[in-house]
Residue, then its C-alpha position, 0 to 999 in steps of 0.5 A: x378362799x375358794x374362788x368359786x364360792x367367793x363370786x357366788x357368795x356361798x360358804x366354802x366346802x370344809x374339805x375342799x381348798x382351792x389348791x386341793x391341798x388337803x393338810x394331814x397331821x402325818x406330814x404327807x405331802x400335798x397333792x399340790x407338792x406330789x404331783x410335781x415330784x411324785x417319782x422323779x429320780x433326778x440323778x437317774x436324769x443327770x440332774x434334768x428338772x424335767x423327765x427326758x423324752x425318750x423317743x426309742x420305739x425299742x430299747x436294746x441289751x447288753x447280752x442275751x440274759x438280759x434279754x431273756x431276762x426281760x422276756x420272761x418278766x423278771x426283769x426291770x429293763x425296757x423292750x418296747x415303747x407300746x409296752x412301756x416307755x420311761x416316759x410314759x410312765x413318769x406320767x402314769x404313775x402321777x396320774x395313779x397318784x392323783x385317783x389313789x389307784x395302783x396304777x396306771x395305762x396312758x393311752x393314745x386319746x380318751x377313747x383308746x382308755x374307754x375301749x380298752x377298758x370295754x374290751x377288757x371287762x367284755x366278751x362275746x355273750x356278756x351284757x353292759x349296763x350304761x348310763x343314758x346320758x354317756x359320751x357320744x362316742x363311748x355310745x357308738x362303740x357299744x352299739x356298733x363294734x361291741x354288738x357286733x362281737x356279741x355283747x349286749x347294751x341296755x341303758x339305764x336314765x341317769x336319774x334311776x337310782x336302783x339299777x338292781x333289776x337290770x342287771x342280768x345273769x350275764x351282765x359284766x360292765x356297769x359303764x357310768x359318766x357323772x356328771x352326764x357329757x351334755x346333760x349334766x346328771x350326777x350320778x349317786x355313784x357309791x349306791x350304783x357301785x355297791x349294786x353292781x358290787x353285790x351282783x358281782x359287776x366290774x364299774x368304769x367310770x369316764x371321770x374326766x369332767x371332775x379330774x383326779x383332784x374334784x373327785x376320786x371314783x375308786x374311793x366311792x367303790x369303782x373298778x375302773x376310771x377312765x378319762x379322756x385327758x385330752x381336757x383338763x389333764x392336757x389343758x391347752x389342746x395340743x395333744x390326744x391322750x386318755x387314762x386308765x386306773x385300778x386297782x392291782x387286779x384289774x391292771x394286767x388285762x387292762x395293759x394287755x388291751x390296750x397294748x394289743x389295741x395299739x392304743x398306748x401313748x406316745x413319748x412326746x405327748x406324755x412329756x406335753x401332759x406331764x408339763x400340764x398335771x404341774x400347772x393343773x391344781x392352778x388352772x383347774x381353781x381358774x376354771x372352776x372361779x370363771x365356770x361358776x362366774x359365768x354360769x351365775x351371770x346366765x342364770x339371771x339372764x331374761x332370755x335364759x330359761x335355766x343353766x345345768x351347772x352342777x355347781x350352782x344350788x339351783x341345779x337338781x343335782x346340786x347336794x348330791x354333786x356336793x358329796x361326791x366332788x370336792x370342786x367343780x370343772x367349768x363344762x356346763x349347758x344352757x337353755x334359752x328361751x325359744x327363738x322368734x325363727x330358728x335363724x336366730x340360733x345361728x345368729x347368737x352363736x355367730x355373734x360371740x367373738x371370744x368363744x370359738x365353736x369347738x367340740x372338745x372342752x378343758x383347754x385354755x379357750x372358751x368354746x360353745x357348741x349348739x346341742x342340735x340333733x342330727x339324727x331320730x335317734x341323737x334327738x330321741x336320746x337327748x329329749x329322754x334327758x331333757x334337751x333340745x335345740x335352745x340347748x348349748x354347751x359351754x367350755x369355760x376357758x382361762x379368759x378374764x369372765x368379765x370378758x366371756x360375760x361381756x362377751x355373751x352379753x352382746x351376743x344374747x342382744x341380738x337373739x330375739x325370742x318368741 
């Protein structure tokens, strides 16, 4: 039974189970059983469980043939650790697995991916479409280094549905997040990609909200998926890391700019996410069961005004979300009632003892961040998609929800609103 569905009383989804086990009358293996020996060579490990972390910045060779040999390509050996390192690439070649795609760059932290992946599809005089309610920082990099070497960004609401009369001559990249990293807008991503597709535009997506296992963009027509895997795929927030996969096509440039970015993975850190992917199909059923607890908690709470879970049918998105993801990950918003005094914001966020206030999200603890505005701009933006200052962002961790609903229940006594 699916752990999410059960605590809302909903009929399971027929193709989702909550070990993503999908059953195939070809006898192919679960993508549970995969992902823990999807191609490890054992024997070329002197029969170690676990691939061996090869920390080498360079790998040497027996004789100058076989240097040249790997110079020019036709060789299998390895040079140097920004290029390819055994076990770095252990773990892309899972992580490929799990998106269907042909490939795989693992990259030193989720913006090392999104970057590379920018400045792979970019070039000076091009034009990038981006969905509105897109990561912060993906943000500043297109408005401040990307215009600075000449490319332009326009963006789009996350609830247009026809992009055709913004996309130009000139417009390369059609840059997409769904769900939205604080708004939660679902995105109808097959229809956006089949525009960009027929005007000839490369699709990124940050998929790191759903994981490979909730849902696989390239199968709805991306290009390009990037994630930030220092969430989920990481999972216990002990390491930096970020994913980039496609297709054979796009995989050259997209390896060339991160290894010229320096932005490749390290060995120990790969090593640290390959023990994460083993447990993920777990944590991530742990995760969705506490989310969808909590958040059906909130949403019958007098002082909540509404709760932005993808998962919950009350959300906009909701149907949508079910056609393209086949679980939910546990990041959500809520809005409260407005306060007596601004004073009690910091009241009801200082009040909670198990959620710590954190930036990040997809590790074992449960965080909450207050979604205040900075700066005209950040507020302008956030009131464009629908927030303001009784908003909050909640990462569901691995803790028993009786606790964290416990938790925000002392919490939410003593907000008082107006």
């Amino acid at each position: 039974m699916d752990i999410g569905y059960w605590v809302l009383g909903l009929p399971m989804p027929v193709h989702y189970s909550i070990l993503n086990i999908q059953y195939q009358l070809s006898g192919t293996m679960h993508t549970t059983t995969r992902i823990l020996h999807e191609n490890d060579d054992r024997e070329m490990q002197l029969g170690s469980v676990n691939p061996p972390i090869y920390h080498s910045s360079l790998f040497t060779f027996p004789n100058m043939q076989e240097f040249l040999d790997a110079q020019a390509g036709t060789s299998s050996r390895y040079i140097y650790s920004r290029h390819r390192n055994p076990t770095v690439e252990a773990l892309e070649q899972k992580i490929a697995m799990l998106e269907g795609g042909d490939g795989c760059i693992a990259t030193a932290s989720g913006m090392g991916a999104i970057t590379a992946a920018l400045l792979a599809t970019l070039k000076s005089g091009d034009h990038a479409l981006v969905v509105d309610s897109c990561y912060g920082p993906t943000r500043a990099f297109l408005d401040g280094i990307m215009a600075g070497l000449g490319v332009t960004t326009i963006y789009f609401h996350p609830e247009q549905r026809d992009i055709s009369g913004m996309l130009r001559a000139n417009t390369r990249a059609l840059y997409l997040e769904s769900p939205g990293s604080l708004s939660f807008h679902i995105l109808d991503v097959p229809e956006l990609s089949r525009q960009a597709r027929e005007a000839g535009v490369t699709v990124i997506i940050d998929n790191s909200w759903a994981t490979p296992l909730y849902q696989q963009p390239l199968s709805l027509g991306v290009d390009i998926v990037v994630h930030t895997g220092t969430k989920y795929l990481g999972g216990h927030s002990d390491l930096l890391m970020g994913a980039i996969i496609s297709r054979e096509d796009w995989l050259p440039p997209l390896r060339q700019a991160a290894e010229l970015l320096g932005a490749t993975l390290g060995p120990a850190e790969a090593y640290l996410a390959l023990r994460s992917l083993r447990t993920l199909p777990l944590r991530m059923a742990q995760h969705q069961g506490n989310g969808l607890a909590v958040a059906a908690w909130l949403s019958d709470h007098p002082k909540v005004r509404r709760v932005l879970h993808p998962g919950l049918p009350t959300f906009p998105g909701h149907e949508l979300a079910r056609q393209q993801f086949s679980g939910w990950s546990s990041l959500f918003a809520v809005e409260l009632l407005p306060p007596v005094s601004p004073e009690q914001r910091h009241g009801f966020v200082d009040a909670l003892q198990i959620f710590s206030i954190g930036v990040s999200w997809g590790g074992y603890e449960s965080l909450l961040i207050p979604l205040h505005a900075t700066t005209p701009a950040v507020m302008a933006q956030r009131q464009r998609l629908g927030l303001n200052s009784d908003h909050y962002r909640l990462s569901i961790g691995l803790e028993d929800p009786a606790d964290l609903i416990d938790d925000l229940s002392q919490a939410l006594a003593r907000y008082e609103i107006a």
